[in-house]
C-alpha positions as CSV (number, residue, x, y, z in Angstrom):
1,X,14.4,11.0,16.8
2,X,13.0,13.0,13.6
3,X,11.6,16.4,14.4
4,X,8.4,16.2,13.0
5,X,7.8,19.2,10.5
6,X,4.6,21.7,11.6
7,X,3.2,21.9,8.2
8,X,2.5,19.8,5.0
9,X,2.1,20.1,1.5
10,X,-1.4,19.9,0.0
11,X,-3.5,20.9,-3.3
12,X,-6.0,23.6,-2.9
13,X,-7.9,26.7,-3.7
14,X,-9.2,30.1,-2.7
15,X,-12.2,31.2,-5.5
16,X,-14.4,28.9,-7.1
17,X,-12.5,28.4,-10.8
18,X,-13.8,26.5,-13.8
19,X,-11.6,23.5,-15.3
20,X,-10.4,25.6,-18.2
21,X,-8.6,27.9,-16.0
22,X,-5.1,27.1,-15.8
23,X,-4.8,27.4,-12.1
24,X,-8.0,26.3,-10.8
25,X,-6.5,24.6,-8.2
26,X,-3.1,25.8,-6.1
27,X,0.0,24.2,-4.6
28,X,-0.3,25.0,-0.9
29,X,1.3,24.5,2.4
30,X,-0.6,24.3,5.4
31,X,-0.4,23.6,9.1
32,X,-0.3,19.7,9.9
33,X,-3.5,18.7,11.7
34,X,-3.2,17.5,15.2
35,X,-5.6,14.9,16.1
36,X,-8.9,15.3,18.3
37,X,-9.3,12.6,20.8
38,X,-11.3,10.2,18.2
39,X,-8.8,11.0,15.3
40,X,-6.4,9.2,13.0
41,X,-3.5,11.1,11.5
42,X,-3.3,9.4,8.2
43,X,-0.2,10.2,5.9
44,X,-2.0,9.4,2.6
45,X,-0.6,7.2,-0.2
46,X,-3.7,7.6,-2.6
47,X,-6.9,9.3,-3.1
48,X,-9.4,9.6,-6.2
49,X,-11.5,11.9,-8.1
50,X,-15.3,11.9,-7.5
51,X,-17.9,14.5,-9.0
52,X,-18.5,15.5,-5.3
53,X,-15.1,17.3,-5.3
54,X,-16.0,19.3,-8.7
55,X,-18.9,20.4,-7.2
56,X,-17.8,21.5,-4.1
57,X,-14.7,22.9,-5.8
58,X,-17.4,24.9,-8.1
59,X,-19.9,25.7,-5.2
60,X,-17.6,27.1,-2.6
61,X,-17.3,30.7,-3.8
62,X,-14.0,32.9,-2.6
63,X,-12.4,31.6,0.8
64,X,-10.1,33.4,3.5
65,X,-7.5,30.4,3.8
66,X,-7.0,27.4,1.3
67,X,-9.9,25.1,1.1
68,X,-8.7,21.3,0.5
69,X,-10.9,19.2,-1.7
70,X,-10.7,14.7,-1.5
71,X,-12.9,12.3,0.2
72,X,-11.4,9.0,-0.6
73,X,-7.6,8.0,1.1
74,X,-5.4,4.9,1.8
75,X,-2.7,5.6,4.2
76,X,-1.1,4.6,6.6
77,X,-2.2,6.0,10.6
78,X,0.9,7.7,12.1
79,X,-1.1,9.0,15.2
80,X,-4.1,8.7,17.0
81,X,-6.0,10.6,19.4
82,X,-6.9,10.0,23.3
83,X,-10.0,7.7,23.1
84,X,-9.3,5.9,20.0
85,X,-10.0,1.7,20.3
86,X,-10.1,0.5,16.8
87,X,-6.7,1.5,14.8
88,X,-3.2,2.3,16.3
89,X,0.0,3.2,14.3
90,X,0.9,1.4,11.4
91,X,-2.2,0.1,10.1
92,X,-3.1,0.5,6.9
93,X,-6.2,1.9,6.2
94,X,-9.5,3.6,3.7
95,X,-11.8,5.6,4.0
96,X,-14.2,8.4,2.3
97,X,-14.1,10.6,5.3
98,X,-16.2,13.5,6.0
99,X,-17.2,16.5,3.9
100,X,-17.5,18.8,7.2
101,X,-13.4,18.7,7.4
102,X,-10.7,19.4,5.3
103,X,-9.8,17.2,2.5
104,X,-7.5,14.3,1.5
105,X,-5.6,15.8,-0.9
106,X,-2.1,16.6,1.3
107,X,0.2,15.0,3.1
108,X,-1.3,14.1,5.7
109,X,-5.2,14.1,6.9
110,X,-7.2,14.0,9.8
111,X,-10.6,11.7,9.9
112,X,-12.9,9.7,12.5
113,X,-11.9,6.3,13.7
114,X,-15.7,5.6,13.3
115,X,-15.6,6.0,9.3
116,X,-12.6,4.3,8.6
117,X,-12.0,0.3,7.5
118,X,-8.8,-1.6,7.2
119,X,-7.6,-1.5,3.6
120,X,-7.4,-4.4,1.5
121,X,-4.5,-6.5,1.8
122,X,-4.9,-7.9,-1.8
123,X,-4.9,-4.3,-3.9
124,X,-2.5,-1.8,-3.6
125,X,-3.3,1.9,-2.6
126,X,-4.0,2.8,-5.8
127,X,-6.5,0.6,-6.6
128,X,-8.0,0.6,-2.7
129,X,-8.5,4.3,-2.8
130,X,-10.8,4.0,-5.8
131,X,-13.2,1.9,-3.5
132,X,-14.6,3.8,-0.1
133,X,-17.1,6.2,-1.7
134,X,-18.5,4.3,-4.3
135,X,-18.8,1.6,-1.9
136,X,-20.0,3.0,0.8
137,X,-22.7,4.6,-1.2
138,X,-23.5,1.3,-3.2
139,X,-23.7,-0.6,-0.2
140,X,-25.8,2.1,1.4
141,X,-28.2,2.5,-1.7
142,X,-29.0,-1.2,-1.4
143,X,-29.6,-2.3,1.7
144,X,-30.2,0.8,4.5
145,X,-32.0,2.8,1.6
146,X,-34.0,0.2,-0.3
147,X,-35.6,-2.9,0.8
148,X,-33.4,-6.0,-0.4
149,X,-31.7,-8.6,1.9
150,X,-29.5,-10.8,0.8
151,X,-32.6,-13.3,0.1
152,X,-34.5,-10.5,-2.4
153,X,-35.4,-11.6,-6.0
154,X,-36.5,-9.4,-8.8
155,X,-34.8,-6.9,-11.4
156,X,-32.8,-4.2,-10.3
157,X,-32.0,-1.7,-13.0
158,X,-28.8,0.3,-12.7
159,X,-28.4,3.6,-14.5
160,X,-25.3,4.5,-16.2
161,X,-23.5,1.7,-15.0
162,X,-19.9,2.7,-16.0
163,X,-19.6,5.1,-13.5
164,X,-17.9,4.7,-10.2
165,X,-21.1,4.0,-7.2
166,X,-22.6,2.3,-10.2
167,X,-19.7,0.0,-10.8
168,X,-19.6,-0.8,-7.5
169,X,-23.7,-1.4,-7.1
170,X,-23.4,-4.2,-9.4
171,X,-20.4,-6.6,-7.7
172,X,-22.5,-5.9,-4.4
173,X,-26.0,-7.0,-6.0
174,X,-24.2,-10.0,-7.6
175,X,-22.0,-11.2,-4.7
176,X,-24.8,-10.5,-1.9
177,X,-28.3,-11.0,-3.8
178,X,-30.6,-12.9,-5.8
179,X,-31.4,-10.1,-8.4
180,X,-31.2,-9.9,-11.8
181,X,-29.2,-7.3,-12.6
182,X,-29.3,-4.7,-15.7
183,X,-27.2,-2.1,-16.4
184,X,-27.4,0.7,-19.0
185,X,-24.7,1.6,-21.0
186,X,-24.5,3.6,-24.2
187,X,-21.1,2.8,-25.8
188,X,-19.4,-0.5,-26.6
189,X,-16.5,-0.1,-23.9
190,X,-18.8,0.8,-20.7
191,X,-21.3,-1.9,-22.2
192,X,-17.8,-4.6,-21.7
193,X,-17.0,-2.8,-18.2
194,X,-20.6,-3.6,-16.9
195,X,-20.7,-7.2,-18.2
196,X,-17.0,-8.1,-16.6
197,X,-18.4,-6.5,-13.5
198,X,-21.6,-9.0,-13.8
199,X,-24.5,-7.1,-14.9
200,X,-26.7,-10.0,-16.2
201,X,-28.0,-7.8,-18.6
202,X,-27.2,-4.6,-20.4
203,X,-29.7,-2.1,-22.2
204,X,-28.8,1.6,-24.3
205,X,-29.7,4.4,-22.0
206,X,-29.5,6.8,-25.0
207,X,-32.7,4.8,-26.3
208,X,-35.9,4.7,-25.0
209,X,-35.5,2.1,-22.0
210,X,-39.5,1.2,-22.4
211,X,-38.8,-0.6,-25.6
212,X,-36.0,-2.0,-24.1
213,X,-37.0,-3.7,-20.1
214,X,-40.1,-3.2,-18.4
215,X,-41.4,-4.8,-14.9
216,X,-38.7,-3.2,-12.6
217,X,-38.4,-4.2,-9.0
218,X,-36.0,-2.0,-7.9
219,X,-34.1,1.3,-9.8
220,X,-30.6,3.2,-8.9
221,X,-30.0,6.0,-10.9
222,X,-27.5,8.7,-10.7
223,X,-29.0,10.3,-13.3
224,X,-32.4,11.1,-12.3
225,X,-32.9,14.5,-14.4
226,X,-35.7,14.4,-16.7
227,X,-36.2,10.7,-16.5
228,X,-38.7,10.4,-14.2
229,X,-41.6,9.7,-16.6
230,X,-39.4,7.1,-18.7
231,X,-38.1,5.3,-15.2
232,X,-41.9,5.5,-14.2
233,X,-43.1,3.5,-17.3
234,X,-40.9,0.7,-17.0
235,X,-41.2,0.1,-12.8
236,X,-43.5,-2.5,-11.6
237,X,-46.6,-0.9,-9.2
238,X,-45.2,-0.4,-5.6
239,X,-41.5,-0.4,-6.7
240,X,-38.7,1.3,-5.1
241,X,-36.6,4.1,-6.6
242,X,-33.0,5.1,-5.0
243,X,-31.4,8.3,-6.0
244,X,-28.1,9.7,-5.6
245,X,-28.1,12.7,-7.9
246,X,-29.8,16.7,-7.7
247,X,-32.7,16.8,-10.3
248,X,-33.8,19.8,-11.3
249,X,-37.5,20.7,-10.8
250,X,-38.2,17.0,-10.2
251,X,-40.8,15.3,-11.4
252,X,-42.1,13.6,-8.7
253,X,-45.9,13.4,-9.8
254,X,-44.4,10.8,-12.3
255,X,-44.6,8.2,-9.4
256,X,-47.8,8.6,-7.7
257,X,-50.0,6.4,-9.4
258,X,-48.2,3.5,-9.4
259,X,-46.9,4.2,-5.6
260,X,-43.1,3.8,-6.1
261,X,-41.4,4.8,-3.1
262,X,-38.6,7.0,-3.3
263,X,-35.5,7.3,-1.2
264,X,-32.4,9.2,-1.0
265,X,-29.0,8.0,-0.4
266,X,-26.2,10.7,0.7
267,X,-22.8,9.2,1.9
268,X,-22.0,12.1,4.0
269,X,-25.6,12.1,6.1
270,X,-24.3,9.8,8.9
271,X,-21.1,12.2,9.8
272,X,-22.7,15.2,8.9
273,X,-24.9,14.8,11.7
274,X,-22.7,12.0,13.6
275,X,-25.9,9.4,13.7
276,X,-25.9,7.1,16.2
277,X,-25.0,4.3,13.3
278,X,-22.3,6.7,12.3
279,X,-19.5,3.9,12.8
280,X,-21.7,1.2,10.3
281,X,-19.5,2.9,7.6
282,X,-16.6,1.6,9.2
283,X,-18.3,-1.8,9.5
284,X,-19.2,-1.5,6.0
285,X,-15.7,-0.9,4.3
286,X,-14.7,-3.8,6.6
287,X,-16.9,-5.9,4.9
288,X,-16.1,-4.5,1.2
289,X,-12.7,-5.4,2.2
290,X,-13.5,-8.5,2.9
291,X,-14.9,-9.2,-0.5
292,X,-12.0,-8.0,-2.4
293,X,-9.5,-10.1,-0.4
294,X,-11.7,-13.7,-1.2
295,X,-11.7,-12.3,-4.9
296,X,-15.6,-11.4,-5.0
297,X,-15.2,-8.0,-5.3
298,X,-12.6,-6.1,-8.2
299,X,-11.3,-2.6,-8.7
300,X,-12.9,-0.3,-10.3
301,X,-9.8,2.1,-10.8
302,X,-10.0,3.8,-14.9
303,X,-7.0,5.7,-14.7
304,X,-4.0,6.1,-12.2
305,X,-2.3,9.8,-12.1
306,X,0.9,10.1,-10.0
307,X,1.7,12.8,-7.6
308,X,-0.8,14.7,-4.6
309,X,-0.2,18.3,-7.1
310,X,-2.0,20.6,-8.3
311,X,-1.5,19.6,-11.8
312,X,-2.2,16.0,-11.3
313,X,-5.7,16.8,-9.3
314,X,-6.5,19.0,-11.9
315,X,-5.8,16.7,-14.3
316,X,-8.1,14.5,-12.8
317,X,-11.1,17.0,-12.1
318,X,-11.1,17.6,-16.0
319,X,-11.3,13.9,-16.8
320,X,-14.2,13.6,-14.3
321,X,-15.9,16.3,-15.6
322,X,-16.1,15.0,-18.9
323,X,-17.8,12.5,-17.9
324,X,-16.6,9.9,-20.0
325,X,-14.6,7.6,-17.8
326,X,-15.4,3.5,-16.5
327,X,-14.6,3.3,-13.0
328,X,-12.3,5.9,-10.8
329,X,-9.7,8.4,-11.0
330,X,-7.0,7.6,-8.6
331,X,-4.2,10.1,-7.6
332,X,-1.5,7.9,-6.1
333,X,1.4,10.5,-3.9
């Protein structure tokens, strides 16, 4: 029998660094986790790059032992803990985790049973890890946050639909809805990206979108910052408005007269404060599964960096802070 080791290789950091700094982010080895009695052990095969981890990375300030960024994983569960039902040993699984625990970028990470979904058996890790985030929040954003069923009709604009929960929005709306959807896109190659992802429609969101669409039923934008007065001119009366990003000094006024309602999507809100629904994520990365293996549902994976390092995370942090990328950044180990 192989003695199993007590610690594990992962990519972290101590002080809050920019991404010109050439060691913003350390080598490290840390103590293996050992599961709690709803735990998987997960030895990871793959993660990816969202802005979340650049700004915790840049938020955290100066810590006492390595801090471990990475939400999304696939790996493969190599122990459980004492009151775990769903998974056992062997399976093969995704998830986006929990941003109250350490992160997936190591060997080996520890995460809920409740937040967790059976990968896909039709992509390979690379191209699975890219999904549970921008899924979950997608899925989320549509139908806990705003009103649509599966039976809704109207226009639902998608902002900057190249990026990754974007990307992902769109195959949901299409596969699961009646809207008509429109993405915004402001060069040629994210303006392809959104049409092969189905977006029926696609309009500049470096012009003025009033000269462009007007009588929206329903608005995501990750990109809510002084827009409020533009997105307000081109929503129908009593419209809905789901937002994932942190505008400054919003303009909320904007809204009022024409009563849009305004909602909030965070990923991290149901294991943050372990809801009672806290295992629908689960449930929902089942489903998103589900989709990709009948073919109705495609990666959104941009670019594929190899090794869990610090100089291939960092490497992916800078291309995600640029802020020019279609789709994900995976890291495959």
């Amino acid at each position: 029998m192989t003695e199993t080791s007590p610690t594990m290789s992962a990519v972290g950091f101590l002080e809050s660094l920019t991404a010109d700094q050439p060691d913003f982010l350390v080598d490290v080895t840390v103590p293996r986790p050992t599961p709690g009695p709803r735990d998987l052990l997960v030895e990871i095969s793959a993660v990816s790059i969202n802005p979340v981890d650049t700004k915790i990375r840049m938020r955290a300030g100066t810590q006492d032992t390595p801090k471990i960024l990475g939400f999304d994983a696939v790996g493969t569960v190599v122990e459980v803990g004492s009151e775990v039902t769903l998974f056992r040993p062997g399976h093969k699984v995704y998830y986006a985790g929990s941003n109250q625990r350490q992160g997936t970028n190591a060997e080996f990470h520890l995460v809920d049973e409740r937040l967790v979904g059976h990968a896909p058996g039709t992509l390979d890790s690379a191209d699975a890890a890219a999904l549970p985030l921008v899924s979950l929040t997608a899925w989320e954003a549509l139908f806990d946050r705003l009103p649509v069923t599966q039976s809704t009709t109207g226009t639902l604009l998608v902002l900057g639909g190249s990026g990754g929960v974007p990307s992902a929005l769109i195959q949901i709306a299409r596969s699961l809805t009646n809207l008509r959807v429109v993405a915004t896109a402001s060069r040629p190659e994210s303006a392809r990206w959104v049409r092969e992802l189905g977006a029926h429609d696609v309009i500049d969101h470096s012009k003025d979108l009033s000269e462009q669409i007007s009588d929206v039923d329903f608005v995501f934008s990750s990109w809510t910052n002084g827009r409020e007065v533009e997105l307000a001119s081109v929503m129908k009366p009593q419209s809905h408005l789901v937002l994932i990003d942190d505008p400054e000094n919003p303009n909320l006024g904007a809204f009022k007269p024409k009563a849009i309602a305004l909602h909030w999507e965070s990923m991290f809100a149901r294991s943050i404060y372990e809801t009672p629904d806290m295992g629908e994520q689960g449930k929902i990365l089942n489903k998103i599964a589900d989709m990709v293996d009948r073919g109705q549902f495609r990666a959104v994976t941009d670019r594929v960096l190899t090794g869990i390092t610090a100089e291939s995370i960092m490497e992916g942090h800078r291309l995600v802070e640029q802020g020019r990328t279609s789709g994900k950044i995976v890291v495959k180990a």
